[in-house]
N, C-alpha and C positions, 0 to 999 in steps of 0.2 A: 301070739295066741291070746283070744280073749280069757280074764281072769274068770274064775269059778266065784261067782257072787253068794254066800249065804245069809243064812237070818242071824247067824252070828259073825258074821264079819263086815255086812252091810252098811252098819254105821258107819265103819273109820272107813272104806275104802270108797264108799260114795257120798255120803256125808260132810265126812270131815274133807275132801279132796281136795286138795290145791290146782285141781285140774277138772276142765269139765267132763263130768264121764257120760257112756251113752250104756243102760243098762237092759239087756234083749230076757223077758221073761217067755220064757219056753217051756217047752216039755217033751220028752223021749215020742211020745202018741201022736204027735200034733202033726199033720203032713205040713201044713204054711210055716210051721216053725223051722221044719225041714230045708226047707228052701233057700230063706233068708239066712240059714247059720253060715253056710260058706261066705255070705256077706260081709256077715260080722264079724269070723275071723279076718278076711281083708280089711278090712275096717281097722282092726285092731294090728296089721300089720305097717299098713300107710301112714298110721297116727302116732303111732309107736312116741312119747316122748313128746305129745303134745297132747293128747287127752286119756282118759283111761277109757279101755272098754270090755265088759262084762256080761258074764250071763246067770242066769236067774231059774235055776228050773224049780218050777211052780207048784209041781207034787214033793220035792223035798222040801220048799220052803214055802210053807204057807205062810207065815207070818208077815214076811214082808211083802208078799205079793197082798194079804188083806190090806195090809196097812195103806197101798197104795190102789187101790181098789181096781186090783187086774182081772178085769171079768172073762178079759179073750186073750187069748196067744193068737201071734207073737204081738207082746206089745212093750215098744220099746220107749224109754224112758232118757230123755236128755236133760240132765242135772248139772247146774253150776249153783257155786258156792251154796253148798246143802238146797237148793231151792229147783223144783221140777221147772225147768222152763222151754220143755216144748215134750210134744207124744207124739208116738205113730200105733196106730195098730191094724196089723194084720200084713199081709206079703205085700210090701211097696218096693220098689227100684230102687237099688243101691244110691242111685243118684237123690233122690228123695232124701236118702238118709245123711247122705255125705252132706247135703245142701242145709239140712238143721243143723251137723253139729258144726259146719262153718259157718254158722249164724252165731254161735257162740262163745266161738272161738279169741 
């Protein structure tokens, strides 16, 4: 199950990570966020133990969604070693997303 990502736990669990995480900023209103969550919990089941994967919803946590300048949902975020190194946003194909975080894998 992907982890519950907030504005106070986002540093140590994406930040500090010894693993690259893929983090899905959402929200409850959003129908494309809809879409993609079954994704991400797959995602977060396949990966299990090789990367972390989280979610981000956007009306409780505004902070880190400003910090990282999330103007649309869903927009997901593939971070290694604290540093953003790829995005996606909006409803893309599982395979799209699988295919960045095996870029950084």
């Amino acid at each position: 199950m992907a982890l519950e990502i907030t504005d106070a736990n986002f540093e140590e669990l994406v930040m500090k990570s010894d693993k690259p995480v893929v983090v899905d900023f959402w929200a409850e209103w959003c129908g494309p966020c809809r879409m993609i969550g079954p994704v991400i919990e797959e995602m977060a089941t396949e990966y299990d133990g090789k990367a972390v994967i989280g979610k981000v919803n956007v009306d409780e946590n505004p902070g880190v969604s400003a910090k990282f300048g999330v103007r649309n949902i869903p927009t997901i975020l593939f971070v290694k070693n604290g540093e953003i190194a790829d995005k996606s946003v909006g409803a893309v194909p599982k395979a799209q997303l699988t295919s960045k975080l095996d870029a950084i894998l």
